[in-house]
N, CA and C of each residue as an Amber inpcrd file, in Angstrom:
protein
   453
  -0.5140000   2.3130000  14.1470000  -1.6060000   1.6040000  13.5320000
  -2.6750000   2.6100000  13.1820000  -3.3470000   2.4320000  11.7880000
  -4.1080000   3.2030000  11.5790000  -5.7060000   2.5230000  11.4990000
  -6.7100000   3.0000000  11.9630000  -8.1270000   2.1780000  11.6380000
  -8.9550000   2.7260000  10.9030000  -9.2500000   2.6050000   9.6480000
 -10.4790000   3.2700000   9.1820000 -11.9610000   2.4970000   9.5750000
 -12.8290000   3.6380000   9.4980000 -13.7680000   2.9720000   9.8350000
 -14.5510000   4.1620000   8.9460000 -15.7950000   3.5540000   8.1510000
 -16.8560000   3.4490000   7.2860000 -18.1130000   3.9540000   7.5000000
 -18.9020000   4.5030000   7.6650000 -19.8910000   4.4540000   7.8880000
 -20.6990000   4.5140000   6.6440000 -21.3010000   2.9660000   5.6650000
 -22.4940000   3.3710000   4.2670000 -23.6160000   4.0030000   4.4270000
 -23.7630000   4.9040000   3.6150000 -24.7410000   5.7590000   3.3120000
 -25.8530000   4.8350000   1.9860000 -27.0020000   4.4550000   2.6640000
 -28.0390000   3.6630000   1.8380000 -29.4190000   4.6520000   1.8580000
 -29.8210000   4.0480000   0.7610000 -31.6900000   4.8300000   0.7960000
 -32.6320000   3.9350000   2.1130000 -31.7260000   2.7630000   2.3160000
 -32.9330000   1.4690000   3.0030000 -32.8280000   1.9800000   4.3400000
 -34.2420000   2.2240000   4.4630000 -34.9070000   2.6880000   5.9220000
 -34.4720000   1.5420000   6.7950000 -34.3910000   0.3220000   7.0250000
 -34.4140000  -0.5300000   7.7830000 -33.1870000  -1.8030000   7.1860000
 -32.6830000  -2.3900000   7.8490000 -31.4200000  -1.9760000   8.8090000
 -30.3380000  -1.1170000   8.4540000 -30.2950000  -0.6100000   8.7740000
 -28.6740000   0.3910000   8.3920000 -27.6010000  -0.4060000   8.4000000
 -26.8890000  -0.0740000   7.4210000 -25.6720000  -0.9870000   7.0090000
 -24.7650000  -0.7860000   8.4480000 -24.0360000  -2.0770000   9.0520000
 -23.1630000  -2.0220000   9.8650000 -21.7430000  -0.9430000   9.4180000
 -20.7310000  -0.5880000  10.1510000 -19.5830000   0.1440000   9.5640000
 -18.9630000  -0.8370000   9.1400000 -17.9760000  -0.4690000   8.0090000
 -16.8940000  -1.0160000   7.5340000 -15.8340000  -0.9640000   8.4940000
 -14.6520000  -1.5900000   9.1150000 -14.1090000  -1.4080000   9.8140000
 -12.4160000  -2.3080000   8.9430000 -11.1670000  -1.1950000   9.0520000
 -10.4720000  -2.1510000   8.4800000  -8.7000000  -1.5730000   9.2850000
  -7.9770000  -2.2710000  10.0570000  -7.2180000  -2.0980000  10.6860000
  -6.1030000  -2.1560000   9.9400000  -4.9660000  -1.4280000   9.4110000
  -3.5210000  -1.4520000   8.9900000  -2.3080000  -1.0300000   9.6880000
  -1.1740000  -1.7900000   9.8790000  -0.1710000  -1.6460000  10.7050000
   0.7140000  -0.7180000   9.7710000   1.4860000   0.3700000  10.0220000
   1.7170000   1.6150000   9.3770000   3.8200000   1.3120000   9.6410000
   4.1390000   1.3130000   8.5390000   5.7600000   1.5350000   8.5940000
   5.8160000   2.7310000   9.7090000   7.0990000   2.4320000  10.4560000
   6.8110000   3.4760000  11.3220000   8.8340000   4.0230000  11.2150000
   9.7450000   2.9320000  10.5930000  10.8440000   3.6970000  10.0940000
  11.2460000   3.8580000   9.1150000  11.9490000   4.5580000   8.1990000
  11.7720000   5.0590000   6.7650000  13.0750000   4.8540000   6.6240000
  13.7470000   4.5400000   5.3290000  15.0080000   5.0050000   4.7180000
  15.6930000   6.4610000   4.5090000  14.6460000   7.5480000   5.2420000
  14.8910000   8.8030000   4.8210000  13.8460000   9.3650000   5.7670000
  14.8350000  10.4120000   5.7880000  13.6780000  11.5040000   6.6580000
  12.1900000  11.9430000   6.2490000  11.3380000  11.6600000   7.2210000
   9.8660000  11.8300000   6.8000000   9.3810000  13.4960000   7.0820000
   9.0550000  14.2980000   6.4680000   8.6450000  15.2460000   7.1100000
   7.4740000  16.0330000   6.7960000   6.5200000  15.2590000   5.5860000
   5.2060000  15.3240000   5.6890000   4.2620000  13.9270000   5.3430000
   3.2380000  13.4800000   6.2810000   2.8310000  11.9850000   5.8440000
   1.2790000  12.4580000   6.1200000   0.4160000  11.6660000   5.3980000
  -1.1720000  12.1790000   5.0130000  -1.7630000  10.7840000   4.4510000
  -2.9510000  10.6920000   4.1540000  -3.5790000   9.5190000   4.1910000
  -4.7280000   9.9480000   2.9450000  -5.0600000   8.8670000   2.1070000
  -6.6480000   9.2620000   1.3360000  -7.1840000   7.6240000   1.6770000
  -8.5850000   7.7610000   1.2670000  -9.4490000   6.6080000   1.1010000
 -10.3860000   6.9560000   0.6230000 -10.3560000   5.9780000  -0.2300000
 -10.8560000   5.6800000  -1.8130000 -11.9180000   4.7830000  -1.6210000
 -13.3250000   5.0320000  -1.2910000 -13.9470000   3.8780000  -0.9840000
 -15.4990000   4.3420000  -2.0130000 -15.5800000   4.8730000  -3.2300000
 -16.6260000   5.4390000  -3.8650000 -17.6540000   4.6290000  -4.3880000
 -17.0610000   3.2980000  -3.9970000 -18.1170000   2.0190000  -3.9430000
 -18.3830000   1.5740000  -2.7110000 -18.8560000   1.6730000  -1.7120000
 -18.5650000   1.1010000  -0.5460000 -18.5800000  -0.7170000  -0.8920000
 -19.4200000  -1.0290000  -1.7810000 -19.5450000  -2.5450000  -1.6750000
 -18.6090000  -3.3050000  -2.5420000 -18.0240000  -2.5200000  -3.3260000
 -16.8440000  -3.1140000  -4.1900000 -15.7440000  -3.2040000  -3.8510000
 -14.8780000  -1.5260000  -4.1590000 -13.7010000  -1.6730000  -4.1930000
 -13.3270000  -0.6550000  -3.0330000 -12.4170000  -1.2340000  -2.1950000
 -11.9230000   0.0370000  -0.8720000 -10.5060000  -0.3150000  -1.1710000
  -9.9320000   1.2130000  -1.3160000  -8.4630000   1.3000000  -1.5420000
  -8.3190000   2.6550000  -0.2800000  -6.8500000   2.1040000   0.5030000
  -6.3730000   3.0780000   1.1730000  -4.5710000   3.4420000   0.8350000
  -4.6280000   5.0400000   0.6830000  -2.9920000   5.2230000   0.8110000
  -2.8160000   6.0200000   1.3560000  -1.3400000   5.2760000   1.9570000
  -0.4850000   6.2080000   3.3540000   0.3130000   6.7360000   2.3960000
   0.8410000   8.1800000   2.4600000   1.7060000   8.8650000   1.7410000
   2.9090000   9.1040000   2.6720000   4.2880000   9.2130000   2.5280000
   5.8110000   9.3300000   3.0720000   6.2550000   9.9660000   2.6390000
   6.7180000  11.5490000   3.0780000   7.3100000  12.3400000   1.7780000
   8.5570000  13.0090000   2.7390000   9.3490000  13.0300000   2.2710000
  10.6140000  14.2760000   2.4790000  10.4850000  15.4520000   1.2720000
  10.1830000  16.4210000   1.7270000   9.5860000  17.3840000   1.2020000
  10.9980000  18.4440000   0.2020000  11.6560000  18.2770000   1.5610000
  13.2600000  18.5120000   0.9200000  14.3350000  17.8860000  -0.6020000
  13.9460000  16.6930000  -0.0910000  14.6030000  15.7280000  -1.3140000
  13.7160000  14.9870000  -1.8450000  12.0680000  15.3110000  -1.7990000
  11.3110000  15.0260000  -2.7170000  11.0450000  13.5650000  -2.8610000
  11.5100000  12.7630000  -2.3250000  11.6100000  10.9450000  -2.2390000
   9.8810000  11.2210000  -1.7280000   9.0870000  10.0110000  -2.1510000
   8.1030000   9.4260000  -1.7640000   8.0650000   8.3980000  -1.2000000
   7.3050000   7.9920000  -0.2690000   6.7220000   6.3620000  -0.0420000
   5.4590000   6.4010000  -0.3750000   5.1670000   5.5520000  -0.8220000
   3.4520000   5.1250000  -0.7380000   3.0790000   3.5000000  -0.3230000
   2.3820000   3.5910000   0.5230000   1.7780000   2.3330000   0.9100000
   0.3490000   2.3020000   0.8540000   0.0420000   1.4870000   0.1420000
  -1.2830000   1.1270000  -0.5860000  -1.8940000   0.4100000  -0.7540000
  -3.1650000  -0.4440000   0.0740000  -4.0400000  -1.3110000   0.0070000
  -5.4110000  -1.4890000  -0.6430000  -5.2280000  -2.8440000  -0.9060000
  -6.9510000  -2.2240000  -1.6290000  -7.2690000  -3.9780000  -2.0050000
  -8.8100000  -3.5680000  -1.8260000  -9.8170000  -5.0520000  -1.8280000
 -10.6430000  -4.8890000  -2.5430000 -11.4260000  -5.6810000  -3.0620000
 -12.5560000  -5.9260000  -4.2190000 -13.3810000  -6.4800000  -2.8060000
 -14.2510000  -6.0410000  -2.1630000 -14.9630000  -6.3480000  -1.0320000
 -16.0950000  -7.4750000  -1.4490000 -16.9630000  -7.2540000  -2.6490000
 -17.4970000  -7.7310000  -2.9590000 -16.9620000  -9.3680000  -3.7010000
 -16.1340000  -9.5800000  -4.0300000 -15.6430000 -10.7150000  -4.3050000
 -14.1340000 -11.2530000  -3.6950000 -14.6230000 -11.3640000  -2.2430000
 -14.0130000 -12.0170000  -1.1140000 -12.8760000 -13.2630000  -1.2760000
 -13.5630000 -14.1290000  -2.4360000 -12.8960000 -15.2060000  -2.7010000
 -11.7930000 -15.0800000  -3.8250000 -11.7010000 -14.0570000  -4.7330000
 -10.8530000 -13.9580000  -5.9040000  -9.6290000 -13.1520000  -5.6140000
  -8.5900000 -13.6400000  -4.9470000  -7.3690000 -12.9470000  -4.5960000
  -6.6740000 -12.2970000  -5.9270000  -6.3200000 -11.4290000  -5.8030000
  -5.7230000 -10.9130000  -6.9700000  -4.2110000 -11.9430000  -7.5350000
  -4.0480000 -12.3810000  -8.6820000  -2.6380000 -12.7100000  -9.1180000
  -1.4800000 -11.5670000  -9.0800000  -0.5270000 -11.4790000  -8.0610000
   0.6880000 -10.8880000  -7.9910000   1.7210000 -11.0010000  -8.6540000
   1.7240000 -12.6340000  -8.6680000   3.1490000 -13.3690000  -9.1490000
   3.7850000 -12.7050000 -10.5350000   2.9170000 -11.9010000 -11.4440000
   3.3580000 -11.4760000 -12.5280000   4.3080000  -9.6110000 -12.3450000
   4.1070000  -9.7650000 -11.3240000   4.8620000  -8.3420000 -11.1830000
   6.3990000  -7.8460000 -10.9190000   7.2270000  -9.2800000 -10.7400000
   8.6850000  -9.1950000 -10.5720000   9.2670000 -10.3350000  -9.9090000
  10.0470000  -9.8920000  -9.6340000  11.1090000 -10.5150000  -8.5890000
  10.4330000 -11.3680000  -7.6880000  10.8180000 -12.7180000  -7.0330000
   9.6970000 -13.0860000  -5.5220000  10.7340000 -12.9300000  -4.3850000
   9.9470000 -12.4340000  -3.3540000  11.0180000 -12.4180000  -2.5490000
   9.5080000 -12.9850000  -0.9740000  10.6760000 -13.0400000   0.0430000
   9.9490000 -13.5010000   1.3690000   9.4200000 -13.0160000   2.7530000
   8.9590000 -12.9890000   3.3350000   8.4970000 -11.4430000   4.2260000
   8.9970000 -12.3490000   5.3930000   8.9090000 -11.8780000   6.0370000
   9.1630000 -12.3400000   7.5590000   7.9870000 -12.6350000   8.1790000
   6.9760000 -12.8800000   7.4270000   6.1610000 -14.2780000   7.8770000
   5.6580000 -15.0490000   6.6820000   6.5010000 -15.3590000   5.9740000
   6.4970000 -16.0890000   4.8290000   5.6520000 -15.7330000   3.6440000
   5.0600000 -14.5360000   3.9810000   4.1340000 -14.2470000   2.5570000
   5.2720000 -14.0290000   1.1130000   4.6490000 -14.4080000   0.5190000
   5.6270000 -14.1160000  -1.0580000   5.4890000 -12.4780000  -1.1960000
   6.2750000 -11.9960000  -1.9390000   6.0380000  -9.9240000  -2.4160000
   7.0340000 -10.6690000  -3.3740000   6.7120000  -9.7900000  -4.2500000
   7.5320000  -9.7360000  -5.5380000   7.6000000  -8.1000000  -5.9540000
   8.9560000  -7.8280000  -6.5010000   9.2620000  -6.4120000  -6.3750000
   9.2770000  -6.1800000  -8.0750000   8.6350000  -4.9800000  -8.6210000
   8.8010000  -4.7450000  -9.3960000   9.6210000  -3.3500000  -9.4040000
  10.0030000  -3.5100000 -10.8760000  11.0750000  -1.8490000 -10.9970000
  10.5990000  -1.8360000 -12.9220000   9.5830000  -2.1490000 -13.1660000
   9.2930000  -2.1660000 -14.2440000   9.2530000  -0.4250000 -15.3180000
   8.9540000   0.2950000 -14.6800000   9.3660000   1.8820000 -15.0030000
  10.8440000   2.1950000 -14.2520000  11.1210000   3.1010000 -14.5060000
  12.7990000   2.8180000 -14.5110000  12.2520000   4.5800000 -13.6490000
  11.1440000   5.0110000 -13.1350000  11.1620000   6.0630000 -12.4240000
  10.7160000   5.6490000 -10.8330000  10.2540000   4.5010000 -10.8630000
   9.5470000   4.0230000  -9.8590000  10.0950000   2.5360000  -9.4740000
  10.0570000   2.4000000  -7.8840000  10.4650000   0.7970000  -7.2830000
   8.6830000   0.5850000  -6.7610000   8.7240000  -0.9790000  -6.4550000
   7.3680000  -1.0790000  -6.0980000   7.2480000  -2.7700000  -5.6650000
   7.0550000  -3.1570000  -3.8110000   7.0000000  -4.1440000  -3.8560000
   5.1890000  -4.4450000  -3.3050000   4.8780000  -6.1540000  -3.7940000
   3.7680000  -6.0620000  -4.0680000   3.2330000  -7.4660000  -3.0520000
   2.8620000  -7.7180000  -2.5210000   1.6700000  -8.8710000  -1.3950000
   0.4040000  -8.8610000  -0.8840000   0.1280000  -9.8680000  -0.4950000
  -1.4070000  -9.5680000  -0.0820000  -1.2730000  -9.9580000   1.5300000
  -1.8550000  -9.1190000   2.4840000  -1.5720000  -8.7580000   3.3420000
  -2.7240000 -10.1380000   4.2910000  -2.5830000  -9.8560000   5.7920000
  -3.5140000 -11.4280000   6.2960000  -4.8790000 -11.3340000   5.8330000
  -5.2530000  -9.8220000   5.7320000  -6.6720000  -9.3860000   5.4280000
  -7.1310000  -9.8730000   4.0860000  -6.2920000 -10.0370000   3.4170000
  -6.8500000 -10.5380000   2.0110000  -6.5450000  -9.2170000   0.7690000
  -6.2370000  -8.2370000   1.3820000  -6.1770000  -7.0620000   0.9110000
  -4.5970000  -7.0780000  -0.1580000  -4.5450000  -6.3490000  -1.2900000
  -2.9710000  -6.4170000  -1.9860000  -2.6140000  -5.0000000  -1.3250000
  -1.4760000  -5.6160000  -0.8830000  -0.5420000  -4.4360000  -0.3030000
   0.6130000  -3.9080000  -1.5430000   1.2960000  -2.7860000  -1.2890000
   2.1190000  -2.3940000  -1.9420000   2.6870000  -1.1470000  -1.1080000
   4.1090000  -1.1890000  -1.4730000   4.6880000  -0.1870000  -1.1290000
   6.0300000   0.5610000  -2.5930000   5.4910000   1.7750000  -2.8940000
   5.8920000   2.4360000  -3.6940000   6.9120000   3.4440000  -3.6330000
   8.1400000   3.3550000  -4.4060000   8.7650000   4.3420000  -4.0730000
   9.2740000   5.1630000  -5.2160000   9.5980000   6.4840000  -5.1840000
   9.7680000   7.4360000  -6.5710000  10.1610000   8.9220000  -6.0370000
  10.7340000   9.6840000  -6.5020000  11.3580000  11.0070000  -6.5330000
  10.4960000  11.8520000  -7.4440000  10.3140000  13.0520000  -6.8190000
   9.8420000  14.5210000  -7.6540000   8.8310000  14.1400000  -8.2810000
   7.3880000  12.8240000  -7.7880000   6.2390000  13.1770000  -8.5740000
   6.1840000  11.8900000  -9.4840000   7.5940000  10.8780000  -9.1740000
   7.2530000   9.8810000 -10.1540000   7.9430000  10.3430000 -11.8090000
   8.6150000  11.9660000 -11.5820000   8.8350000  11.9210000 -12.7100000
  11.0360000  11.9370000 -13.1510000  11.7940000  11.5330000 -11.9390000
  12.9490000  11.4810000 -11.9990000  13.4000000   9.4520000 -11.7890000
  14.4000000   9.4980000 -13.3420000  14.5950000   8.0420000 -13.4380000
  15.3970000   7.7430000 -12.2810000  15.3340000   6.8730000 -11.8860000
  16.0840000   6.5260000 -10.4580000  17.3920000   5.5810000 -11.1910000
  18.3990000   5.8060000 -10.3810000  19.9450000   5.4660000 -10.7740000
  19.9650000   4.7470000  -9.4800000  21.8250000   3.9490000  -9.7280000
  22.5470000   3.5710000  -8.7650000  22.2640000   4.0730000  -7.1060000
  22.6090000   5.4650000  -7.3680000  22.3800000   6.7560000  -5.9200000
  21.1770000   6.7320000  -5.6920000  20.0630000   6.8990000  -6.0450000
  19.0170000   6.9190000  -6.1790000  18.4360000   6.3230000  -5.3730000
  18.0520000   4.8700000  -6.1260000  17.2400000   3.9520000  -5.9650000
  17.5020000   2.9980000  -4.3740000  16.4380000   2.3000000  -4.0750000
  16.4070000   2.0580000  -2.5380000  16.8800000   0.6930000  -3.1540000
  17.5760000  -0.2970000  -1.8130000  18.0260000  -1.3540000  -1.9880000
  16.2670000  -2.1920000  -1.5040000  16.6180000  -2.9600000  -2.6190000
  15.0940000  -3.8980000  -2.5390000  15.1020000  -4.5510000  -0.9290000
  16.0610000  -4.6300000  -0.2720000  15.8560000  -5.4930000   1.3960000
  15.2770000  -4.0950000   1.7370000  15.4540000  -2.4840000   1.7860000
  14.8100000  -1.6290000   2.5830000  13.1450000  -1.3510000   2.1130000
  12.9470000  -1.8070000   1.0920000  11.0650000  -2.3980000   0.9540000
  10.5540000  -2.9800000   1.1480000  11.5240000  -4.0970000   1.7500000
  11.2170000  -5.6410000   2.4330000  10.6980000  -5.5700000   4.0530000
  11.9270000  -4.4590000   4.3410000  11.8160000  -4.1050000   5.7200000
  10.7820000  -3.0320000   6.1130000  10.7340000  -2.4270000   5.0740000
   8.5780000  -1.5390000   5.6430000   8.2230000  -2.5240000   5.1590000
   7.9470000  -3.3130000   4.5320000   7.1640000  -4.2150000   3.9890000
   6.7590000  -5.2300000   5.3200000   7.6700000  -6.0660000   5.9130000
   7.7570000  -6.4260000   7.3420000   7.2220000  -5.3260000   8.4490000
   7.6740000  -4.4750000   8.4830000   6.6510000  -3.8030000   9.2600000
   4.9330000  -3.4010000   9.2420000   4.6600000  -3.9690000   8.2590000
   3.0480000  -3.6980000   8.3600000   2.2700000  -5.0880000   8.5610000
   3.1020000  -6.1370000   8.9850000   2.5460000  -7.5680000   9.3040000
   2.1520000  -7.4170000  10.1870000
């Protein structure tokens, strides 16, 4: 499990903004050997938009994971529409993900996580820039299954 936590930087002398605090449950087995993994956060609005990504790399055979969250903080109530991104499929606690393979270099399944946050988990070879084939490409149940692991 990973926790970020926030601290906003304001001009207002009086009260100081509380921290942001935001907890994510982290795939912890891979389809492939992991042998470098690193993190960014993207938060250059603090009051808008906070995006976090976990990076998965086999450095050897160049495969990526990316798992990637992100919220519009400021508009709490407007869940993002998913349904247009592929396939629907079912998580193992009933959330809908729908998988897209819409670039023929990249797999990519897509939900919104309990937090309210859209999750995604991304997968691609050498940079995003090798078309993925038969051999290649991950079977859509093994995106399902990190996908299940971050519930």
């Amino acid at each position: 499990m990973i926790l970020a936590l926030v601290e906003l930087a304001t001009d207002w002398p009086d009260p100081p903004n509380p921290p942001i605090e935001h907890a994510f449950e982290e795939p912890i087995a891979f389809p492939f050997e992991i042998t470098r993994r690193y993190s960014e956060i993207d938060i250059a609005k603090p009051h808008h938009m906070h995006q976090f990504v976990f990076h998965y790399v086999n450095e050897e055979t160049t495969q990526e994971l990316r798992y990637i969250v992100h919220k519009v903080v400021d508009e709490p109530d407007d869940m993002e529409d998913i349904s247009s991104y592929g396939d629907q499929y079912v998580l193992a606690d009933g959330t809908s993900a729908f998988y897209d393979e819409a670039e023929s270099t990249s797999q990519g399944l897509w939900w919104i996580n309990k937090n309210g946050f859209t999750a995604r988990i991304i997968y691609y070879i050498d940079g995003n820039s090798i078309e993925l084939d038969d051999e290649t490409r991950l079977p859509v149940q093994q995106l399902i299954n990190l996908a299940n692991q971050t519930l």
